[in-house]
Backbone as JSON Lines, residues from 0, in Angstrom:
{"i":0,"aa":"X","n":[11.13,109.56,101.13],"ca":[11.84,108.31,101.31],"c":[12.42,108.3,102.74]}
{"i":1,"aa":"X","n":[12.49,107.1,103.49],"ca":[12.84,107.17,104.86],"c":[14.17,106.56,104.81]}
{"i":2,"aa":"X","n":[14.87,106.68,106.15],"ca":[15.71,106.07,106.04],"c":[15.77,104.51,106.7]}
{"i":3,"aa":"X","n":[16.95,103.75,106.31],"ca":[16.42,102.64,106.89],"c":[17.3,102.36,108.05]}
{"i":4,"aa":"X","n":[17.8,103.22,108.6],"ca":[18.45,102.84,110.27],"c":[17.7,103.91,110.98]}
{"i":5,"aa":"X","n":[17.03,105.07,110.46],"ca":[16.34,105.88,111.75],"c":[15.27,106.32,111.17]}
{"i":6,"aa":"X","n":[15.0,106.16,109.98],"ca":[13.63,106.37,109.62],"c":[13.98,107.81,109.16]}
{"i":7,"aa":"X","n":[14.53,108.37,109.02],"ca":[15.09,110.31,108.77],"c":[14.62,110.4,107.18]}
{"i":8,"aa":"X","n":[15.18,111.69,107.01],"ca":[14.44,112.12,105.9],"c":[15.62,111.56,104.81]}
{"i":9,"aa":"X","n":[15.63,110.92,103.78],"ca":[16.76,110.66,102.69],"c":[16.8,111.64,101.43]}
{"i":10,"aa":"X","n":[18.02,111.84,101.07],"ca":[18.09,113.04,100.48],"c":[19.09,112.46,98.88]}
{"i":11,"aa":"X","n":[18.63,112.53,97.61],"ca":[19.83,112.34,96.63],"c":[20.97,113.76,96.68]}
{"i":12,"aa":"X","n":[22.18,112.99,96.5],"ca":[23.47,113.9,96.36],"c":[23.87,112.92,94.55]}
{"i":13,"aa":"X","n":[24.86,114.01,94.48],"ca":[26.09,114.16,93.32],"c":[26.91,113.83,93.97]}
{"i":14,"aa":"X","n":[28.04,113.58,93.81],"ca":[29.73,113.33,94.5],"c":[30.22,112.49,93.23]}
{"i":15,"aa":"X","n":[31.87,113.22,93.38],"ca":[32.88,112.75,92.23],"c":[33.15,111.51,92.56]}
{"i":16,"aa":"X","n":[33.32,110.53,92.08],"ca":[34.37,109.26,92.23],"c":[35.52,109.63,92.92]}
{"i":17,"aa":"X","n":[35.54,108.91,94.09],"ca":[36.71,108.95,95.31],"c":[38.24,109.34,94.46]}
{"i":18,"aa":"X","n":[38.35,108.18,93.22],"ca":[39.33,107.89,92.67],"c":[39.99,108.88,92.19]}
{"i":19,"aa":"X","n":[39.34,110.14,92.13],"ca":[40.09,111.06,91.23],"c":[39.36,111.3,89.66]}
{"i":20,"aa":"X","n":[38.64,110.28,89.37],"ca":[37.93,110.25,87.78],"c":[37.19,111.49,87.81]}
{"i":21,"aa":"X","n":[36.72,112.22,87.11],"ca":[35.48,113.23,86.56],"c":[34.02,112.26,86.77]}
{"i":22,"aa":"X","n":[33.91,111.1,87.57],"ca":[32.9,110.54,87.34],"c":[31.96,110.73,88.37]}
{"i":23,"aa":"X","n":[30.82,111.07,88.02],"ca":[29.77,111.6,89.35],"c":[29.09,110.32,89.2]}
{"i":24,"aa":"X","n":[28.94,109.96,90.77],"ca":[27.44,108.94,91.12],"c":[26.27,109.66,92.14]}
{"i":25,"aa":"X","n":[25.44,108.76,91.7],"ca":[24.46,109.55,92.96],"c":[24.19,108.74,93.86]}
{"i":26,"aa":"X","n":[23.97,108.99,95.14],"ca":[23.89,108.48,96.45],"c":[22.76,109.0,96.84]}
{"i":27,"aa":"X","n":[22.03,108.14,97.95],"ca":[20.83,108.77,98.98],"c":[22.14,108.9,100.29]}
{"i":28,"aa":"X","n":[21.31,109.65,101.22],"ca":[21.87,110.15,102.36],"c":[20.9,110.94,103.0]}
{"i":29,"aa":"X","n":[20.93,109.63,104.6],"ca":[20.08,110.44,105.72],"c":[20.5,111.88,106.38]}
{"i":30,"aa":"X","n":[19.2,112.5,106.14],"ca":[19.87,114.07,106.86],"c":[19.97,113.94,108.07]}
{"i":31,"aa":"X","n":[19.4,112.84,109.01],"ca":[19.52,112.67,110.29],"c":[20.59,112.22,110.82]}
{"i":32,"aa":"X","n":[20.81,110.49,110.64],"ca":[21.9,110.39,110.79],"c":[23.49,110.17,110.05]}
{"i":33,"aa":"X","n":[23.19,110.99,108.74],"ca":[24.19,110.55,107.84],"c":[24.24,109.51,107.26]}
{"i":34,"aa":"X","n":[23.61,108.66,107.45],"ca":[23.5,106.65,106.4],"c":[23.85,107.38,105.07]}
{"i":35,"aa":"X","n":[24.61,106.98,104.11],"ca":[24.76,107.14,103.17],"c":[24.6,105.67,102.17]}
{"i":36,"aa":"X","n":[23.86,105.5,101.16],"ca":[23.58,104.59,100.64],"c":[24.04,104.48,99.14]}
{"i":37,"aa":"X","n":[24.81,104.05,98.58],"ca":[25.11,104.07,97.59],"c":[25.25,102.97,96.37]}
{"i":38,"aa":"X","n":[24.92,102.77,94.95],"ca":[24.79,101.93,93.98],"c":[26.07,100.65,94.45]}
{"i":39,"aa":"X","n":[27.29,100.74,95.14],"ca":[27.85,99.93,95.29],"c":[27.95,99.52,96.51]}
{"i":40,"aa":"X","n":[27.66,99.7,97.26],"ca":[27.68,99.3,98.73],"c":[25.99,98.18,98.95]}
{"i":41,"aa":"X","n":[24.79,98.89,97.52],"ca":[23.83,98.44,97.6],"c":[24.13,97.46,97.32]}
{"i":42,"aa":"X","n":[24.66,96.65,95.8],"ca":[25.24,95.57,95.19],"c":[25.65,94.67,96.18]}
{"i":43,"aa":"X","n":[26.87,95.02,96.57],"ca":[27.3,93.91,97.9],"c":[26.98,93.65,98.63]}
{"i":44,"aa":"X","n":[25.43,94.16,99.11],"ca":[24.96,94.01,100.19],"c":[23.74,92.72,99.69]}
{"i":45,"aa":"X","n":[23.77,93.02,98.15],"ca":[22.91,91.95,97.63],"c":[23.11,90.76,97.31]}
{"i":46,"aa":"X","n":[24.42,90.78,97.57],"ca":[25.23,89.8,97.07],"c":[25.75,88.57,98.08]}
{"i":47,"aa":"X","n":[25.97,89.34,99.34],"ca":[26.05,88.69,100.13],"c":[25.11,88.21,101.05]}
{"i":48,"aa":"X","n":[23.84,89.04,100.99],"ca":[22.67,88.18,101.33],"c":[22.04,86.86,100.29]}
{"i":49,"aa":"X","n":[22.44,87.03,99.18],"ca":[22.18,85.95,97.93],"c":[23.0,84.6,98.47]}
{"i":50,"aa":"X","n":[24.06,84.54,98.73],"ca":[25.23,83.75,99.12],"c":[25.05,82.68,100.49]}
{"i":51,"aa":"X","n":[23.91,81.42,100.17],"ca":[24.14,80.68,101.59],"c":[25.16,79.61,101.59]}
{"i":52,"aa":"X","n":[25.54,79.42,100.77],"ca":[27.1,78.9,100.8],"c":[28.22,79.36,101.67]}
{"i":53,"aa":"X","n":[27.9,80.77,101.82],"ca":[29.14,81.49,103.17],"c":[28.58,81.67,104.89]}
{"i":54,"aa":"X","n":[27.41,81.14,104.68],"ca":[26.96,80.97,106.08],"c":[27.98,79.82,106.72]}
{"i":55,"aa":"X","n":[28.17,80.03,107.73],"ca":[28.64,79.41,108.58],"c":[30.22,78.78,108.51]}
{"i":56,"aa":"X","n":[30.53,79.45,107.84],"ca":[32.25,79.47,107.73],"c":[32.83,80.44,108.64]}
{"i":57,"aa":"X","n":[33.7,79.72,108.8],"ca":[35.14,80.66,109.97],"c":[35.88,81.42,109.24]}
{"i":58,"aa":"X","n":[36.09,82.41,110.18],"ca":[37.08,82.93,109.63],"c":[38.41,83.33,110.15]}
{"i":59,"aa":"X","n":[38.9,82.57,109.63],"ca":[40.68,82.08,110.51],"c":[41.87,83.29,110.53]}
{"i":60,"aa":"X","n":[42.19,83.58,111.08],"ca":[43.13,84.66,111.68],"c":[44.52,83.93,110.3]}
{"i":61,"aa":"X","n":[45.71,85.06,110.04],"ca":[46.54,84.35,108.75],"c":[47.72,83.8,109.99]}
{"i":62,"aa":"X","n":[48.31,83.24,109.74],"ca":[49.53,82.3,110.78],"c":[50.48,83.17,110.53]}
{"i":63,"aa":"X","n":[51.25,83.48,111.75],"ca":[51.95,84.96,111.81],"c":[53.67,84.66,111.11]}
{"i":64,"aa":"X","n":[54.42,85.03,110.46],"ca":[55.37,84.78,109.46],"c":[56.22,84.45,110.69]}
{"i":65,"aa":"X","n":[56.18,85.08,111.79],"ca":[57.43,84.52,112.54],"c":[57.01,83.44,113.81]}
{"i":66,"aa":"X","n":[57.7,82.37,113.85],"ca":[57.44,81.0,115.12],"c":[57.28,81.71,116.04]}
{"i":67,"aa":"X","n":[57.15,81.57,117.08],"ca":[56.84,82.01,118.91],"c":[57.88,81.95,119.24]}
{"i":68,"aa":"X","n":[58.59,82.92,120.3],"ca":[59.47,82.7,121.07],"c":[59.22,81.4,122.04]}
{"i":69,"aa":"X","n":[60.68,81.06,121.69],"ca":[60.6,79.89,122.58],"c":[61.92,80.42,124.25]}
{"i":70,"aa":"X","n":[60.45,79.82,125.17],"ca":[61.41,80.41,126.37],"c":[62.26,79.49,126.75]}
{"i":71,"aa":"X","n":[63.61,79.94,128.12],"ca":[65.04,79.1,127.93],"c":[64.16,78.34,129.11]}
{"i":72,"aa":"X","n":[64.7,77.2,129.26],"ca":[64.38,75.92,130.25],"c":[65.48,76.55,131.17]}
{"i":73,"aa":"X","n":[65.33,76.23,132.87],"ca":[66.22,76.74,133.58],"c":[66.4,76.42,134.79]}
């Protein structure tokens, strides 16, 4: 299996759930450059290529809790 940012060799791993659970998933992972590919990162990646409804939306910075200083006239 290749990889798909350098073409390297892909390798299955074991690893616990980040969370702390006893729960093992399995992942591919390039021996070259490290890409690690995993069942949930795959999902969202499917998900948001599925999605042309979010093409071309902005994405707006949040309005900062405090007004601008206002400088003294002088």
């Amino acid at each position: 299996m290749a990889c798909a940012r350098c073409g390297g060799l892909i390798v299955k791993e074991s690893v616990y759930d980040r969370e702390g659970s006893s729960q093992v998933i399995q992942m591919d992972r390039c021996l070259q450059c490290g890409h690690i590919e995993d069942p949930v990162s795959a999902r969202n990646r499917a998900q948001i290529s599925q999605s042309p409804n979010q093409k071309g939306k902005v994405r707006r910075d949040p309005e900062h809790p405090y007004p601008p200083i206002q400088l003294a006239k002088g």
